[in-house]
Backbone and ligand atoms as CSV (ligand in chain L), in Angstrom:
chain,resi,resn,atom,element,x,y,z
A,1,UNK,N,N,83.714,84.546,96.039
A,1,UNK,CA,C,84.455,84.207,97.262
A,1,UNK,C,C,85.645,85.129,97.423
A,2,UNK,N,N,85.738,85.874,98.811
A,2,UNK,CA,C,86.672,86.985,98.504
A,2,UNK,C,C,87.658,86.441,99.341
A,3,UNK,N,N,87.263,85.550,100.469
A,3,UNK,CA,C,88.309,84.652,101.376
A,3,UNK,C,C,89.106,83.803,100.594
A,4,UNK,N,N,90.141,84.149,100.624
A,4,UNK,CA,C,91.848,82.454,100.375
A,4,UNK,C,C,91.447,82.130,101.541
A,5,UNK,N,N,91.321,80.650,101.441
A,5,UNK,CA,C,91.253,79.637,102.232
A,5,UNK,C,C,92.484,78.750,101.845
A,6,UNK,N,N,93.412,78.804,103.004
A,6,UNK,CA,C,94.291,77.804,103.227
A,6,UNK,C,C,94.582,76.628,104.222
A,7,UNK,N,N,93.307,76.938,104.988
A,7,UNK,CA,C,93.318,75.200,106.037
A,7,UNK,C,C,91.832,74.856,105.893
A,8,UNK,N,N,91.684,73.624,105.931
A,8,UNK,CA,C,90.202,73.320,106.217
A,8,UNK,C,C,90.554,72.505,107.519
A,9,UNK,N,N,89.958,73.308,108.401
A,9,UNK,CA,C,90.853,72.666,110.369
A,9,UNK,C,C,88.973,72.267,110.802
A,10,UNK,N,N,89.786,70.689,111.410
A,10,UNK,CA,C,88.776,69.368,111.780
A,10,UNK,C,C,88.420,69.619,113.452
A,11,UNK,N,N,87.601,69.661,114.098
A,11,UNK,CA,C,86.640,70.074,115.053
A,11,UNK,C,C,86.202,68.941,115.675
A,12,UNK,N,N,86.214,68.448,117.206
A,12,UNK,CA,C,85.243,68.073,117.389
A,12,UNK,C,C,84.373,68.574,118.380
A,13,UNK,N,N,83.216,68.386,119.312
A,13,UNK,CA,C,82.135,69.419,120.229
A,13,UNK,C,C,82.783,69.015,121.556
A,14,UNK,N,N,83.543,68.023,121.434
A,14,UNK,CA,C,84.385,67.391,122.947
A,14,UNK,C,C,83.271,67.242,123.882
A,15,UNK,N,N,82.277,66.156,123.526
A,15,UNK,CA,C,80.747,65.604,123.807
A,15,UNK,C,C,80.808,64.308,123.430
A,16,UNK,N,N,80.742,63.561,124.865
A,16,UNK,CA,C,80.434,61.752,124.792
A,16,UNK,C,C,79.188,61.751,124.180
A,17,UNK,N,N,79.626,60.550,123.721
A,17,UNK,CA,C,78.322,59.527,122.930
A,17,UNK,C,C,77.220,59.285,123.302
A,18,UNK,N,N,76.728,59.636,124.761
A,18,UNK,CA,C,75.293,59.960,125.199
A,18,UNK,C,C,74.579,61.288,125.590
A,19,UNK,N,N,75.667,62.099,124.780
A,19,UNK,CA,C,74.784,63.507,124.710
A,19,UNK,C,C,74.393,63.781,123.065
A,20,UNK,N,N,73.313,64.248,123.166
A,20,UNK,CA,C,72.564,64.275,122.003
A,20,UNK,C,C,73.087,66.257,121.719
A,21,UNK,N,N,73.834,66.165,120.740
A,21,UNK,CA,C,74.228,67.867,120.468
A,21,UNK,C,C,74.189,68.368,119.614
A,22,UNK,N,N,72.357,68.798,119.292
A,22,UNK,CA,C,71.968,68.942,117.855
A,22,UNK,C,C,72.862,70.112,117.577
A,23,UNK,N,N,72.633,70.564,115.995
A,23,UNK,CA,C,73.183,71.869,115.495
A,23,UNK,C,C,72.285,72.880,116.110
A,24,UNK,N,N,70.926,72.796,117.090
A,24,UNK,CA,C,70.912,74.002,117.818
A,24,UNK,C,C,71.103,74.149,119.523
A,25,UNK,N,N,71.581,73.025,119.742
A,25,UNK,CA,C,72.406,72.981,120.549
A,25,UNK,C,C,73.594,73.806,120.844
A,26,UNK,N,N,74.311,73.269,119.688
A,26,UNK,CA,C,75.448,73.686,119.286
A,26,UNK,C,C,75.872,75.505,118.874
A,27,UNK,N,N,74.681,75.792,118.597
A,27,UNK,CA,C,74.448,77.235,118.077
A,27,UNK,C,C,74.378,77.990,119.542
A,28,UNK,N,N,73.911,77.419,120.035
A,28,UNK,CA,C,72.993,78.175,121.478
A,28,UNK,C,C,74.822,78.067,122.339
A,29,UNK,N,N,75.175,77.207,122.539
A,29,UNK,CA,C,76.043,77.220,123.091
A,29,UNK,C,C,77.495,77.996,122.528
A,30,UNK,N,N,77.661,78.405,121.273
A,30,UNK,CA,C,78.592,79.312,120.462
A,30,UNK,C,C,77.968,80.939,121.248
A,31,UNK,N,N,76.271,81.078,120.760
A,31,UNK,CA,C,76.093,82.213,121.074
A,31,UNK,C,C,76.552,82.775,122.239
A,32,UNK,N,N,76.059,81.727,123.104
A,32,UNK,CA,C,76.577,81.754,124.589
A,32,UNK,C,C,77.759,82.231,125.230
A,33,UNK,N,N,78.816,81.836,124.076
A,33,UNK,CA,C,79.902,82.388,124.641
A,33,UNK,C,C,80.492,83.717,123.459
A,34,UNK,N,N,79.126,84.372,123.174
A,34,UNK,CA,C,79.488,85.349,122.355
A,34,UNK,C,C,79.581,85.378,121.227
A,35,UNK,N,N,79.763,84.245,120.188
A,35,UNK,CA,C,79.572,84.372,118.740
A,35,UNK,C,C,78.404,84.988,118.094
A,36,UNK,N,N,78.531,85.096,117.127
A,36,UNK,CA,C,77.188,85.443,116.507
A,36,UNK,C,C,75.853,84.290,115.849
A,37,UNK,N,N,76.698,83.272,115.566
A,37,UNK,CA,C,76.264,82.289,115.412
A,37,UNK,C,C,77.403,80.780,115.698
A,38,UNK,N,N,76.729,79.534,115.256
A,38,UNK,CA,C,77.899,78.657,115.731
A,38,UNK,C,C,78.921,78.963,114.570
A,39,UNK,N,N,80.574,78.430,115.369
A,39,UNK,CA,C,81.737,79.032,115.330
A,39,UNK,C,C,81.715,78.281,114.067
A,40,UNK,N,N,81.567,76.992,113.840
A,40,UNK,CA,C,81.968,76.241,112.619
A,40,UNK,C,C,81.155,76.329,111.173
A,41,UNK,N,N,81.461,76.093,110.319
A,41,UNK,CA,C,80.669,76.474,108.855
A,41,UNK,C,C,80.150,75.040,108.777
A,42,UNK,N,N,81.029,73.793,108.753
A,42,UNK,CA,C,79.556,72.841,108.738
A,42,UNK,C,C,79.998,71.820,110.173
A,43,UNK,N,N,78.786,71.513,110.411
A,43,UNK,CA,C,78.983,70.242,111.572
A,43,UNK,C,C,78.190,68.929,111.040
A,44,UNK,N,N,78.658,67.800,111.745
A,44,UNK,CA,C,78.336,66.841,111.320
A,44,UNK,C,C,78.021,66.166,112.556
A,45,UNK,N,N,76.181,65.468,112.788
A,45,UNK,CA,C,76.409,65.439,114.027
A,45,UNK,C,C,76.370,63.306,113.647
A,46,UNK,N,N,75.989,62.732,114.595
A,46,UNK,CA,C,76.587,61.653,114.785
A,46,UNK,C,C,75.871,60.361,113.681
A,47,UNK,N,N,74.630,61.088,113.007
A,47,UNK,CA,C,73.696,60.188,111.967
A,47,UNK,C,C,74.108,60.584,110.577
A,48,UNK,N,N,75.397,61.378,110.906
A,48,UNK,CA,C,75.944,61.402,109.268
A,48,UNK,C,C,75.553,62.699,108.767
A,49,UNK,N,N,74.529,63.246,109.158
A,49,UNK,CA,C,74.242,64.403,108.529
A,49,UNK,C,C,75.213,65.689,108.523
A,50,UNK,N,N,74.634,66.181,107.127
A,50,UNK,CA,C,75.495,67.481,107.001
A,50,UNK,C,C,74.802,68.868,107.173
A,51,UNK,N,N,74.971,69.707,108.514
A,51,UNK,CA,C,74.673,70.573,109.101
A,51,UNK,C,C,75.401,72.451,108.432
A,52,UNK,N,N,74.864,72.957,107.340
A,52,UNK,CA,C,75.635,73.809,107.143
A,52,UNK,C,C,75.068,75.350,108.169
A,53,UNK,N,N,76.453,75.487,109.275
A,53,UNK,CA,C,75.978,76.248,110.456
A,53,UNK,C,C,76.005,77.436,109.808
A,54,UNK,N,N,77.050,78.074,108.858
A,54,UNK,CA,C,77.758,79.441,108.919
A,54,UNK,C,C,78.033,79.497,107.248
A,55,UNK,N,N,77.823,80.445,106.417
A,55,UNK,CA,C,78.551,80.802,105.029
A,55,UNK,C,C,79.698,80.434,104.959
A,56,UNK,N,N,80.320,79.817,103.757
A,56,UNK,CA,C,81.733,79.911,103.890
A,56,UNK,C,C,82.480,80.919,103.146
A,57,UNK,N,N,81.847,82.047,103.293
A,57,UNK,CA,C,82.566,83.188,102.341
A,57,UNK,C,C,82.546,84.146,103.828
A,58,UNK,N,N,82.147,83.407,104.996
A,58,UNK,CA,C,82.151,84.741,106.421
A,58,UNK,C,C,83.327,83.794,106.795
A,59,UNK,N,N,84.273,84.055,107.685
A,59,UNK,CA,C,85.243,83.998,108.609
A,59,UNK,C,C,84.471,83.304,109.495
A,60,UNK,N,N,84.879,82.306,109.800
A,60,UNK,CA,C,84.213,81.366,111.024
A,60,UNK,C,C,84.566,81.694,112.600
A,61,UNK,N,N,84.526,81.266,113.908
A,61,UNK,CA,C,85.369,80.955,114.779
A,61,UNK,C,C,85.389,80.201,115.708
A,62,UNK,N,N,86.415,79.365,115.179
A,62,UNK,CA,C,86.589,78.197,115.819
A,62,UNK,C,C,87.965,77.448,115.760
A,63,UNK,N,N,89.368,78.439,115.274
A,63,UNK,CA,C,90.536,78.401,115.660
A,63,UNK,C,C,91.326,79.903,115.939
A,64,UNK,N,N,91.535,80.613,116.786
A,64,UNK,CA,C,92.036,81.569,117.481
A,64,UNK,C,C,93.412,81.716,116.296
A,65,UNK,N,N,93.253,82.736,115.390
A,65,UNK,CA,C,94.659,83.184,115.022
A,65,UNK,C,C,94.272,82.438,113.272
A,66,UNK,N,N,93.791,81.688,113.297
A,66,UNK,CA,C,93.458,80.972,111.799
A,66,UNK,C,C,91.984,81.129,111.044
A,67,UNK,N,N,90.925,82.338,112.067
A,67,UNK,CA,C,89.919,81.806,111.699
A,67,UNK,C,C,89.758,82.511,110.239
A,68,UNK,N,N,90.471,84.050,109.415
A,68,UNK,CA,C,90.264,84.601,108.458
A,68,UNK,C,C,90.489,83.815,107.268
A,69,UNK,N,N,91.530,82.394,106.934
A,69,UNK,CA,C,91.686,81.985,105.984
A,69,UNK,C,C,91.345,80.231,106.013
A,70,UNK,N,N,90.566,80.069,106.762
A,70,UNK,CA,C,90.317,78.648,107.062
A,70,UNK,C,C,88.351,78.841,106.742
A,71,UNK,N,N,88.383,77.349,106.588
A,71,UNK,CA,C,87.089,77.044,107.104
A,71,UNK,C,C,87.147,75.842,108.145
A,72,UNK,N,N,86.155,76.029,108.956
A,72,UNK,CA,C,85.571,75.118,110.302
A,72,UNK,C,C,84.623,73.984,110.072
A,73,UNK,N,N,85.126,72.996,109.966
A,73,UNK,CA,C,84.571,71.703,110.092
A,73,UNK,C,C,84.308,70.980,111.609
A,74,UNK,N,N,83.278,70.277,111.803
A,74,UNK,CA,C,83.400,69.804,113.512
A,74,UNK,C,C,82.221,68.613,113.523
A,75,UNK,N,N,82.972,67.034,114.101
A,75,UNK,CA,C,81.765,66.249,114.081
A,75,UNK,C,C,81.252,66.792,115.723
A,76,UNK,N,N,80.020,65.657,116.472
A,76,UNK,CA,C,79.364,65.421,117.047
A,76,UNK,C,C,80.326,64.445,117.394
A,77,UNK,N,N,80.904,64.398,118.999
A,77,UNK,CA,C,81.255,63.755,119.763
A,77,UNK,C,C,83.124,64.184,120.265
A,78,UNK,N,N,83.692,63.323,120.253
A,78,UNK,CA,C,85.240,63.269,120.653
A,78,UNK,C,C,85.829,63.287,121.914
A,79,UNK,N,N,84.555,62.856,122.621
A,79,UNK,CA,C,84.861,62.268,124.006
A,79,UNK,C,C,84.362,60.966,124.842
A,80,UNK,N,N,85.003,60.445,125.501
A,80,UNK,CA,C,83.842,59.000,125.756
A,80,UNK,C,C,82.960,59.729,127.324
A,81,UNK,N,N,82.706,58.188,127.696
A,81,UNK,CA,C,81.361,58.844,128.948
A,81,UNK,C,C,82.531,59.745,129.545
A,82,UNK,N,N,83.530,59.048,129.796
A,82,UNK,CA,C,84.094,60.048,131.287
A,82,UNK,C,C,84.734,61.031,130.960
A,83,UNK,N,N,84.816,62.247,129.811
A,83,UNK,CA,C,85.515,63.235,129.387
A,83,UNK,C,C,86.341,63.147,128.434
A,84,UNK,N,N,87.238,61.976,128.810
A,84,UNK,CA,C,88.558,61.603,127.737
A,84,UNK,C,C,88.477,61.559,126.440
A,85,UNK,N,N,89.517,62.141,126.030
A,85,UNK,CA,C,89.134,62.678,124.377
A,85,UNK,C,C,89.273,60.882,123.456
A,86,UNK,N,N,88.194,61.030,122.987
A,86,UNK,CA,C,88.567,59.672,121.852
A,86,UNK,C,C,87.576,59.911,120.495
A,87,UNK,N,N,88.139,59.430,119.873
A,87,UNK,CA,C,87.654,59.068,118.159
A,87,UNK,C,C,86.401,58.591,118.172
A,88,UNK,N,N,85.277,59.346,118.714
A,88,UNK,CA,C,84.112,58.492,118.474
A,88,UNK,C,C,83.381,58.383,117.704
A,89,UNK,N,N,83.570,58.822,115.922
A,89,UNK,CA,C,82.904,58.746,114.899
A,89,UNK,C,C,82.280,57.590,114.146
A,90,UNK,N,N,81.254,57.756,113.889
A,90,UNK,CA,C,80.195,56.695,113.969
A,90,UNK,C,C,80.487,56.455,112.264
A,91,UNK,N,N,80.376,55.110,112.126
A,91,UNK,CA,C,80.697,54.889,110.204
A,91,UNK,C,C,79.800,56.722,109.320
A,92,UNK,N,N,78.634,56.242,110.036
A,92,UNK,CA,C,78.001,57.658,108.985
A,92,UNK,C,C,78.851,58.638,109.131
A,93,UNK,N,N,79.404,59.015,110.354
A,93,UNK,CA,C,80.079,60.161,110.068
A,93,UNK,C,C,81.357,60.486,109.807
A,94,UNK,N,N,81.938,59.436,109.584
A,94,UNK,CA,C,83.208,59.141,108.719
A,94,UNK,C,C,83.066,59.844,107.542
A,95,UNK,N,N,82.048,58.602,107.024
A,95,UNK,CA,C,81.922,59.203,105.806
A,95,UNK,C,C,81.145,60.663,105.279
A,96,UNK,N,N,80.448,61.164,105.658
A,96,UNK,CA,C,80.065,62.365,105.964
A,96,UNK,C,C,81.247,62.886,105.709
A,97,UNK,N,N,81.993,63.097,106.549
A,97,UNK,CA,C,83.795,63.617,106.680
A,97,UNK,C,C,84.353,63.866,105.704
A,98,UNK,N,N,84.584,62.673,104.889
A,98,UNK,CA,C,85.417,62.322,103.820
A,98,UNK,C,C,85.108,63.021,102.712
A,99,UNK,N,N,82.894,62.898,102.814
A,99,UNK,CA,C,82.511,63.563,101.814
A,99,UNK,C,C,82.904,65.201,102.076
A,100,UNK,N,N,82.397,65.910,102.881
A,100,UNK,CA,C,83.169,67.122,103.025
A,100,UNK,C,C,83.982,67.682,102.791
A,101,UNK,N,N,85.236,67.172,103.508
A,101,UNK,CA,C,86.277,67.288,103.012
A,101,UNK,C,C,86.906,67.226,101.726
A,102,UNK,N,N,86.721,66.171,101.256
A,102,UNK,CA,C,86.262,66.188,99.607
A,102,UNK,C,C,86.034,67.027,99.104
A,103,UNK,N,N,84.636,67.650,99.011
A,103,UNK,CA,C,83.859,68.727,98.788
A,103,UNK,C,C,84.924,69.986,98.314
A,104,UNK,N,N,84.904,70.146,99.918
A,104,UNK,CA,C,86.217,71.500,100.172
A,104,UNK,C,C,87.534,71.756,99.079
A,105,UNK,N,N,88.036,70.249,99.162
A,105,UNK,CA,C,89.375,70.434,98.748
A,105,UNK,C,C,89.298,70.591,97.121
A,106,UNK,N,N,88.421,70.228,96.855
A,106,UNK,CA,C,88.013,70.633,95.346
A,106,UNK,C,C,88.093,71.865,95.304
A,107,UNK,N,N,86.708,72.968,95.712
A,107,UNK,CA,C,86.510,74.215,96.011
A,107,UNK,C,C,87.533,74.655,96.353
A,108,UNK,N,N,88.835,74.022,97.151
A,108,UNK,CA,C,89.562,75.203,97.745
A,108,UNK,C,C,91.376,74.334,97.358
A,109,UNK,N,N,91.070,74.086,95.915
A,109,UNK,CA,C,92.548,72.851,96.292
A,109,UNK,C,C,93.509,73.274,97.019
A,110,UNK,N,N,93.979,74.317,96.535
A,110,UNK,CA,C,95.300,74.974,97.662
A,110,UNK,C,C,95.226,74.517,99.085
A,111,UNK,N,N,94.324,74.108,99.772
A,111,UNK,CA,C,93.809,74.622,101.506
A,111,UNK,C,C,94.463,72.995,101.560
A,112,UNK,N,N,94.926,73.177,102.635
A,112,UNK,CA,C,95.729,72.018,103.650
A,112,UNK,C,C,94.448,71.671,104.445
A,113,UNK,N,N,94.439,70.441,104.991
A,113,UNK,CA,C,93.259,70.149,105.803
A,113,UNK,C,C,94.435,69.612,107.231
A,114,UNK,N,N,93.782,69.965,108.360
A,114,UNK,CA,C,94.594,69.699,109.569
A,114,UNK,C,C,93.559,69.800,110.577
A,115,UNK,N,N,93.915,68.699,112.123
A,115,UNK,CA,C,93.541,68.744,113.234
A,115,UNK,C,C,93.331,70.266,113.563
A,116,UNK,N,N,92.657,70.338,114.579
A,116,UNK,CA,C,92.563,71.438,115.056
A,116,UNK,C,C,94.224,71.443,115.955
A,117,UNK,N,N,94.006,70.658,116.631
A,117,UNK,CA,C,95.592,70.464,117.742
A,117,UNK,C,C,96.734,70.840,116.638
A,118,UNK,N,N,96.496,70.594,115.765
A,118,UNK,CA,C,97.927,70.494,114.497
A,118,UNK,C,C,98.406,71.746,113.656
A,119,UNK,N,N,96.998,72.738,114.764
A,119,UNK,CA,C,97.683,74.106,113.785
A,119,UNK,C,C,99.082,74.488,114.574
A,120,UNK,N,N,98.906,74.750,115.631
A,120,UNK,CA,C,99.997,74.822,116.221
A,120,UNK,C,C,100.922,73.703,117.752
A,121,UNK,N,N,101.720,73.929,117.804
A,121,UNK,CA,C,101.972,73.179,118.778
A,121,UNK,C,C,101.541,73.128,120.448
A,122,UNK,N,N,101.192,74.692,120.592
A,122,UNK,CA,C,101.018,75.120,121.890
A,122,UNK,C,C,99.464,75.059,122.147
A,123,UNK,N,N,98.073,74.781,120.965
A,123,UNK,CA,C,97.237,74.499,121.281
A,123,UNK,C,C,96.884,73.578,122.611
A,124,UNK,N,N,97.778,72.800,123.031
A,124,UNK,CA,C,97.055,71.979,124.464
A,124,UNK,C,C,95.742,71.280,124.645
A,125,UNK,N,N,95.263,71.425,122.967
A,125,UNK,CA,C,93.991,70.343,123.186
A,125,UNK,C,C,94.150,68.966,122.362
A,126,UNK,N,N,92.887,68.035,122.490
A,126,UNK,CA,C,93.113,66.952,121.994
A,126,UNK,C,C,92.028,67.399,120.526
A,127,UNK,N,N,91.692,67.895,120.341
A,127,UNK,CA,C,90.583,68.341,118.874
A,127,UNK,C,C,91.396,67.911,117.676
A,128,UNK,N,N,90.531,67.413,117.583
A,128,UNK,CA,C,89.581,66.149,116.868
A,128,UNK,C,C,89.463,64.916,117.345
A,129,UNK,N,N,91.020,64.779,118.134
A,129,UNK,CA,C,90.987,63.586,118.682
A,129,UNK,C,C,91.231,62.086,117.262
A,130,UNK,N,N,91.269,62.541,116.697
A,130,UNK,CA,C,92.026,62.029,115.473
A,130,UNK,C,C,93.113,62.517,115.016
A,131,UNK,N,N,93.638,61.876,113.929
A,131,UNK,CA,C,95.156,62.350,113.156
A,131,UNK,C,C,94.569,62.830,111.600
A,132,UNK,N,N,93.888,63.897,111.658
A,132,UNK,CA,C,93.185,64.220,110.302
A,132,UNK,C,C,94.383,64.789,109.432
A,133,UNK,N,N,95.191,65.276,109.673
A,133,UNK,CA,C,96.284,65.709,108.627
A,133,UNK,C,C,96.535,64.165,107.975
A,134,UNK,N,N,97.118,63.019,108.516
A,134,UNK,CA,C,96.941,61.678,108.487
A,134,UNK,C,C,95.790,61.457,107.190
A,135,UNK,N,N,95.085,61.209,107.904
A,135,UNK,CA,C,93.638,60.820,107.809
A,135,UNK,C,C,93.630,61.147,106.033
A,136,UNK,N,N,93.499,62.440,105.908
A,136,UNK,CA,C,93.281,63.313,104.641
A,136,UNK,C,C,94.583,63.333,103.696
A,137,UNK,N,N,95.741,63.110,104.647
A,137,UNK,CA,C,96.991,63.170,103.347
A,137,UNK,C,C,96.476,63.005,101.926
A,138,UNK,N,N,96.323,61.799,101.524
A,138,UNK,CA,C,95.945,61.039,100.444
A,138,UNK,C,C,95.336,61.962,98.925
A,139,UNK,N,N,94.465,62.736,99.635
A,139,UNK,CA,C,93.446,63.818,98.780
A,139,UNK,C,C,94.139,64.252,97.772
A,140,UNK,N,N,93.730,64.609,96.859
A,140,UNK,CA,C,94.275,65.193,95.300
A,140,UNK,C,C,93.404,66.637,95.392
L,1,ZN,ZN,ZN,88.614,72.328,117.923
């Protein structure tokens, strides 16, 4: 691993709960806007599963300015029917989450885990739509 990883930054597809947004969904729509593949290294879509999109020894993108020392995490959902950003993680993919994250912070203890909104202040989005800095404090 030749990447320092110092954030593991939380994602969500900003997709209500009645869109179905597999990981090639999700791919098709990264390419779409030019990636090479999808932006995030793993996704998690709403049955818990763990989707590994991208290496985590490549540079991901899926935070502007953070993507060389981070890795990209992102569930399936974080919006309700009508757009509005909300917490819509389903028990499986909580835990999914937790396990991940987990995962990571082992592999990478140094790395801070944070919202996407929480890298900086001027981001202007609601991503994750949770309080994952929160959320994750706890971790050893
Ligand atoms: Zn995001």
């Amino acid at each position: 691993m030749e990447r320092e990883i110092k954030l593991i930054v939380v994602h969500c597809t900003a997709t209500p709960p009645s869109v179905d947004f597999t990981p090639e969904r999700l791919e098709a729509c990264h390419r779409a806007r030019g990636f090479r593949t999808a932006g995030y290294h793993i996704y998690i879509t709403r049955d818990g599963a763990v989707h590994h999109m991208r290496p985590l020894h490549e540079a991901g993108a899926h935070a502007r300015g953070f993507n060389l020392h981070s890795v990209g995490v992102a569930y399936e959902g974080g919006t309700d029917e009508a757009g509005r950003p909300a917490d819509t993680r389903t028990p499986a993919q909580r835990a999914a989450l937790l396990d991940v994250v987990t995962a990571l912070k082992r592999t990478f203890p140094q790395a801070r885990v944070k919202g996407h909104r929480q890298l900086s202040a001027r981001t202007g989005k609601a991503c994750p739509c949770f309080d994952a800095e929160r959320e994750y404090a706890d971790m050893v």
